[in-house]
C-alpha positions as CSV (number, residue, x, y, z in Angstrom):
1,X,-22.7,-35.0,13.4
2,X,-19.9,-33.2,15.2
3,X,-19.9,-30.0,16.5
4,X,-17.4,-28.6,13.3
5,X,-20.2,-30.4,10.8
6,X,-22.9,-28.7,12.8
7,X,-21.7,-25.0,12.4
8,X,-20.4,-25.6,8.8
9,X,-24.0,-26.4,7.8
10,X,-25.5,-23.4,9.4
11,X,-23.9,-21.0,7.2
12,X,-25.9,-20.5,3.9
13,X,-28.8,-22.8,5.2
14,X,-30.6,-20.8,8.0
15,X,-30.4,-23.8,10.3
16,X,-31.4,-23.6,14.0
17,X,-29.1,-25.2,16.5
18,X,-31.1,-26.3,20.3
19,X,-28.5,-25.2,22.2
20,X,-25.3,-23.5,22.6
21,X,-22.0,-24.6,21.3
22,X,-20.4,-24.9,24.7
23,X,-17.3,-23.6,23.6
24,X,-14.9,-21.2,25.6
25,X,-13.6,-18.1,23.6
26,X,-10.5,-19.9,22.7
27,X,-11.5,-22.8,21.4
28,X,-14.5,-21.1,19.4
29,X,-11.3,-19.2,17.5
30,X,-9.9,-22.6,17.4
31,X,-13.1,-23.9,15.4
32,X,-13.7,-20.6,13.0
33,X,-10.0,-20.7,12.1
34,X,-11.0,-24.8,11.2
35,X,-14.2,-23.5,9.1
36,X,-12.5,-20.7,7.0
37,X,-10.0,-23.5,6.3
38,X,-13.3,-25.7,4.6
39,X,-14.6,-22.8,3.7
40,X,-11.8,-22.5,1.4
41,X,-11.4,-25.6,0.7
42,X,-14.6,-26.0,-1.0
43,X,-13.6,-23.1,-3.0
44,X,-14.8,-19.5,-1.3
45,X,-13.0,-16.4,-1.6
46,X,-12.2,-14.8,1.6
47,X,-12.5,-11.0,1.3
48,X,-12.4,-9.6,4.9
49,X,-13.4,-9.9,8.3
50,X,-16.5,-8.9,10.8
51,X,-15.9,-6.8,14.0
52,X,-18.3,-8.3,16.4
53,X,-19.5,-7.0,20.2
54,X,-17.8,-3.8,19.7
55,X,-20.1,-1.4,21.9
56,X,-18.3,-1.4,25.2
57,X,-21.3,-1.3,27.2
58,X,-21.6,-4.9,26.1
59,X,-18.6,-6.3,27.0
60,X,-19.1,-6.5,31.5
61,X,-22.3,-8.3,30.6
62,X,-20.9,-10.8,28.3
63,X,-17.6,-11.7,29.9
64,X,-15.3,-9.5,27.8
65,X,-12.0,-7.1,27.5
66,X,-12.2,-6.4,23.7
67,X,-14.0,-6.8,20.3
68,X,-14.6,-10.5,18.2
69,X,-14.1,-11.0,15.2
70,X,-15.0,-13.5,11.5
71,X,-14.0,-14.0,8.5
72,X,-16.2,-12.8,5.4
73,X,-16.3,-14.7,1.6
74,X,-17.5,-13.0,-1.3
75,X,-20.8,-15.1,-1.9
76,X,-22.4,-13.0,1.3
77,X,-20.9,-9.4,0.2
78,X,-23.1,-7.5,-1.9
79,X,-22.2,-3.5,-3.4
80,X,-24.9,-1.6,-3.8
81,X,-25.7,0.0,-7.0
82,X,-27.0,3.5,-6.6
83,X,-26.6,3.2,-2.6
84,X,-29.6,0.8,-3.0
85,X,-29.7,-2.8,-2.8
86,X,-32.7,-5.5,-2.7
87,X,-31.9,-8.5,-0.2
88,X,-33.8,-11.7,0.4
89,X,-34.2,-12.8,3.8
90,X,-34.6,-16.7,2.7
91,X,-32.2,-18.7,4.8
92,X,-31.2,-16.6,7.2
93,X,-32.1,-17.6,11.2
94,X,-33.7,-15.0,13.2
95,X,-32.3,-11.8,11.3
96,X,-31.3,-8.7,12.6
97,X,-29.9,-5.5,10.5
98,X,-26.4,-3.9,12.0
99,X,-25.6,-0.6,10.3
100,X,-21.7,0.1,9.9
101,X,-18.7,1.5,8.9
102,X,-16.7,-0.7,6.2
103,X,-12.9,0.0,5.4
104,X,-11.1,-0.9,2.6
105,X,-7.5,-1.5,3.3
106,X,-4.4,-0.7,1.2
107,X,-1.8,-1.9,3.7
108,X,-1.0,-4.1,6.7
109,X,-2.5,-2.5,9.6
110,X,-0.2,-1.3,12.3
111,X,0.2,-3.3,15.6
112,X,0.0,-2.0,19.4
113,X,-2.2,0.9,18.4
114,X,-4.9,2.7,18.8
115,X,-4.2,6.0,17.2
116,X,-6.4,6.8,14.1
117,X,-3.8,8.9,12.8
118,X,-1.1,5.8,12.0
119,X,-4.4,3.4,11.6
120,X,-5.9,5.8,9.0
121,X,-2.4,5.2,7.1
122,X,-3.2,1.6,5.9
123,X,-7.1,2.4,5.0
124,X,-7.5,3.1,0.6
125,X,-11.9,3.7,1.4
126,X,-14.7,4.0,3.2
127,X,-18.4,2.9,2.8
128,X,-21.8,2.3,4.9
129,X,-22.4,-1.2,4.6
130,X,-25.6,-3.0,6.5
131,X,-24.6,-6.4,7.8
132,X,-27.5,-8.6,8.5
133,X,-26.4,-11.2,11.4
134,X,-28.5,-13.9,11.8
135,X,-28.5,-16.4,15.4
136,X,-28.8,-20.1,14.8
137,X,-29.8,-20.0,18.8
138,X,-33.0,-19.7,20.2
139,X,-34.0,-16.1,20.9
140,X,-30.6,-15.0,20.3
141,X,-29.5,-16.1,23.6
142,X,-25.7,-17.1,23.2
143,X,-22.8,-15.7,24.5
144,X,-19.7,-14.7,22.7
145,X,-17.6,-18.1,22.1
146,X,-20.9,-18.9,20.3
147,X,-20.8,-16.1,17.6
148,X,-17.4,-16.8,16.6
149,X,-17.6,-20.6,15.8
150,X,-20.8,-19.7,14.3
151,X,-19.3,-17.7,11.5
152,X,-19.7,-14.4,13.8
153,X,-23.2,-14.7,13.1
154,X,-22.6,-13.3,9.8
155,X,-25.8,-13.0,7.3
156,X,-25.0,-10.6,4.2
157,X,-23.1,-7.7,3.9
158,X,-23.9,-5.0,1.9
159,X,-21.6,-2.0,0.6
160,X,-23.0,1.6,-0.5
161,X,-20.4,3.5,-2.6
162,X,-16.8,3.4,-1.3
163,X,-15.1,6.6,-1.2
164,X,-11.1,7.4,-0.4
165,X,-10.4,8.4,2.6
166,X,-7.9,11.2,3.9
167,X,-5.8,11.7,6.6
168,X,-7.4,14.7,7.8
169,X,-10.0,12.6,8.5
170,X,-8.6,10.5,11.0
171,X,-10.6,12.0,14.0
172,X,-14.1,12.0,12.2
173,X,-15.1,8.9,12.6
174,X,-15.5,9.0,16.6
175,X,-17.9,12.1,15.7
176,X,-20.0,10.8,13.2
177,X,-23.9,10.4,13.8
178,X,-26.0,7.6,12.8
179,X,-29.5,7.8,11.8
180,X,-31.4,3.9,11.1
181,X,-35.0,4.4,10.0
182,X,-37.4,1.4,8.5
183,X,-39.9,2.8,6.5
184,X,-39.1,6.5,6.7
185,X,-39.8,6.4,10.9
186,X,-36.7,6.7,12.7
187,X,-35.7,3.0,14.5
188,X,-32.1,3.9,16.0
189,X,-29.6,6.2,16.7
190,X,-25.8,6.3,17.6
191,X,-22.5,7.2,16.4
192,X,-18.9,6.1,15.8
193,X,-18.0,6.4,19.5
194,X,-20.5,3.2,19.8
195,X,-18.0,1.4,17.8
196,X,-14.9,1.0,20.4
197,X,-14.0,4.5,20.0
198,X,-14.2,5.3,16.6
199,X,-14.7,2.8,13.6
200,X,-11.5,3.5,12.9
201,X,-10.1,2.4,16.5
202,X,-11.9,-0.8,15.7
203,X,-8.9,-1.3,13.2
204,X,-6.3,-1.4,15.5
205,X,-8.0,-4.0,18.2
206,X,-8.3,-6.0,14.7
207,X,-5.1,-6.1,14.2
208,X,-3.6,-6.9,17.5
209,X,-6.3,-9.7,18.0
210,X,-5.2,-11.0,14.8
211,X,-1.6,-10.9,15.4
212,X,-1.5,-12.4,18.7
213,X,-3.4,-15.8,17.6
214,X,-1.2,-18.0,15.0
215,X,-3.6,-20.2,14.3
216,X,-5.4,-17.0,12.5
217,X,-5.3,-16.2,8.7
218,X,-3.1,-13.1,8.4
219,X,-5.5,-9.8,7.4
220,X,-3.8,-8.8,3.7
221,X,-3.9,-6.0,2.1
222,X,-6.9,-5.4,-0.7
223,X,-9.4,-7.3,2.5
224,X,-12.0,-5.0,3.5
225,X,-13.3,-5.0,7.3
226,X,-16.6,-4.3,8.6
227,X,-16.1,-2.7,12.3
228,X,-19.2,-2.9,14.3
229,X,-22.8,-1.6,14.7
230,X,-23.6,2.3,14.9
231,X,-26.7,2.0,16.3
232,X,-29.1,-0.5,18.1
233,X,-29.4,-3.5,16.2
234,X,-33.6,-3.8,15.0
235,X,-35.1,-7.8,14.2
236,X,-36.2,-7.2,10.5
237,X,-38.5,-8.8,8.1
238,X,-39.5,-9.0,4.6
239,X,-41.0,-5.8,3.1
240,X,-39.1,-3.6,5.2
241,X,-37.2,-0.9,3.6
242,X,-34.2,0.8,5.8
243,X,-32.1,3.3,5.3
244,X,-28.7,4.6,7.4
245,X,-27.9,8.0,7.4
246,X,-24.6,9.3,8.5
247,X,-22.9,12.9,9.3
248,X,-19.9,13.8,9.5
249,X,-18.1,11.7,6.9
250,X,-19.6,12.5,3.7
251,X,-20.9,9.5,2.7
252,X,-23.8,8.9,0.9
253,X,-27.2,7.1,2.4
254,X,-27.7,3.9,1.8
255,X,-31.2,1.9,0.9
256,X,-31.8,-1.9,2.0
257,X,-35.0,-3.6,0.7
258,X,-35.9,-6.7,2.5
259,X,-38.0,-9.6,0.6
């Protein structure tokens, strides 16, 4: 099988892979851009995109000057009724739980900015969401061309209540505290500034990343992003129950059961 055939059966199927794709960042762009097209080919919905590696910390280590970043389809996004979802973790490779910030956006983002105040502009909600990213690699050793052919690593997605945002808001997000506990003991802690500089920041490297490849299906308006991990990200397993709470923004805590 080729290397395009390989990836596109990963997703969906929890399928381990022996080594890494050997890719270089562009051409791991190259081949997601090639799998959103089968994707929607074979008849998904795209809905959004995944920030990926945003914790800056991260980036020396791994060979990087700025975020990555997937597409998302509606058969992995979940909302949460009641800020309180069940989730099976059949078919998913080596899991891991990434608590986050998801926008909702109502416009074109702005280019060549970083200033939450005209970023904050395009943006009609917010919501917590927990991704669960999954690794096809053994022990999730990979480096960053690797997540983005592989479908950013993407699992599930699931959204707690959305609420509108404000532009008085537009600074919150850097301030905002995360709390991640499994089982009612406290696993993780962080913040927006853990995110780029803000969740909302996230946006605008988005957008420019977007607009400078043209290979790259344009972000529209109604597509929701999800911008990065809060906190440390925890392996998790079935019969675990977390829940992310965060301050600062109003929003309300959000319940994951694993089976």
């Amino acid at each position: 099988m080729s290397l395009i055939s390989d990836l596109f059966t990963t997703r969906g199927h929890g399928m381990a892979l022996p080594s890494n794709s050997g890719l270089d960042l562009a051409s791991a762009y190259s081949v997601a851009h090639e799998l959103n097209q089968r994707e929607q080919e074979t008849g998904k919905t795209l809905v959004g995109r995944k920030i990926g590696i945003s914790n800056r910390a991260a980036w020396d280590k791994m060979g990087l000057t700025d975020v990555v970043w997937g597409y998302l389809y509606s058969d992995t996004v979940f909302s949460a009724e009641d800020n309180s979802f069940e989730l099976s973790l059949e078919n998913l490779s080596q899991p891991k739980l990434e608590p986050e910030i998801v926008f909702g956006l109502s416009a074109a983002l702005p280019g060549n900015t970083r200033d939450p105040k005209e970023l904050i502009k395009a943006v009609e909600w917010m919501a917590l969401g927990f991704e669960v990213v999954q690794c096809p690699y053994p022990d999730w050793v990979f480096k960053p061309a690797d997540l983005v052919a592989t479908f950013g690593f993407h699992g599930a997605l699931i959204i707690g209540e959305k609420l509108e945002v404000s532009p008085d808001m537009a600074h919150a997000f850097a301030s905002c505290r995360a709390t991640l506990k499994r089982d009612g003991e406290t696993v993780a802690e962080g913040g927006g500034t853990q995110v780029v500089d803000s969740p909302l920041v996230a946006l605008g490297h988005l957008a420019d990343l977007i607009a400078s490849d043209p290979n790259a299906q344009a972000l529209g308006e109604g597509e929701l992003v999800t911008t990065g991990t809060l906190t440390a990200a925890p392996a998790i397993a079935s019969g675990e129950t977390y829940e992310i709470i965060v301050t600062g923004l109003g929003l309300p805590k959000l319940t994951l059961k694993l089976s």
